[in-house]
C-alpha positions in Angstrom: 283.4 78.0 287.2 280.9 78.4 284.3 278.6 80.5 284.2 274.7 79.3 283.8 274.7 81.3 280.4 277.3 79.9 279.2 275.7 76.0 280.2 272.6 76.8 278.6 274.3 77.7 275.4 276.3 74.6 275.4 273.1 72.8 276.1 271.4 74.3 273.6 274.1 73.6 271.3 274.1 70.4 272.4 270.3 69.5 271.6 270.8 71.5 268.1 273.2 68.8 267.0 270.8 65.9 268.5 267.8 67.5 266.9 269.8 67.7 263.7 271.1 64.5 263.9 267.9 62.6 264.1 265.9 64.7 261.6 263.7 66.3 263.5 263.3 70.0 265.3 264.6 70.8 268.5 261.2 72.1 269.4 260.0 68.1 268.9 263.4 67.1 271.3 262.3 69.7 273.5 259.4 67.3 274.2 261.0 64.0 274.6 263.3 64.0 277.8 266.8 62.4 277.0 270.6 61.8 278.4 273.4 61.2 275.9 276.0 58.5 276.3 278.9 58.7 274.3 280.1 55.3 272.7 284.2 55.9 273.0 287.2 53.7 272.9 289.5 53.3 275.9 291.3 55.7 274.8 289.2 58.4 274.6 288.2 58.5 270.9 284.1 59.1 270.5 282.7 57.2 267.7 279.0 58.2 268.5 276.5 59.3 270.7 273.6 57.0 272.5 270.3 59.0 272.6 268.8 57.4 275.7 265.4 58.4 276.0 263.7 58.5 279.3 260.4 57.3 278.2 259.7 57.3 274.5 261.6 59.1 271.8 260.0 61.4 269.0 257.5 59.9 266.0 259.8 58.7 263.4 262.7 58.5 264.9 264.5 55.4 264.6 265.1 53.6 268.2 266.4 50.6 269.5 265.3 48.4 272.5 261.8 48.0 274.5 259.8 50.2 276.2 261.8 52.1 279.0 264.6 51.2 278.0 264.8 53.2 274.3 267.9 54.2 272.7 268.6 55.4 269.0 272.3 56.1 267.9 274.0 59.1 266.5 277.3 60.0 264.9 279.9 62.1 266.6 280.2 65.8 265.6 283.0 66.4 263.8 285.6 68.1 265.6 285.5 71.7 265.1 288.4 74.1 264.8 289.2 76.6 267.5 289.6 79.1 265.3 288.3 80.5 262.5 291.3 79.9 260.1 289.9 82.9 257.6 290.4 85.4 260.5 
């Protein structure tokens, strides 16, 4: 079992990367409630991420869709190594 710690790291993480992603600071995100949905192929491979914003996502943020129903897209991190091959 994880521990909370650990979740709110990976969370964190996790909204870094979004934040990043769409240009804007995670302090802005930390406004604008959202789920991801990850845009994969049957088999697994994730080509992107949906942002889906529960109720309206961040000034200048490019979105998709009508009110309540906003989304904007996001490329997939890259994979990152396990690691650190210089170690």
């Amino acid at each position: 079992m994880m521990s909370r710690a650990y979740e709110d790291a990976m969370e964190r993480r996790r909204d870094q990367y979004v934040a990043n992603a769409l240009g804007i600071s995670i302090e802005t995100l930390d406004d604008y409630p959202f789920d991801l949905d990850e845009n994969a192929s049957d088999d697994g491979v994730v080509y992107g991420w949906r942002v889906l914003w529960d109720e309206e996502a961040p000034p200048g943020v490019d979105v998709n869709g009508a009110a309540g129903s906003f989304w904007s897209d996001i490329p997939a991190a890259p994979d990152e190594p396990d690691e650190d091959p210089d170690a």
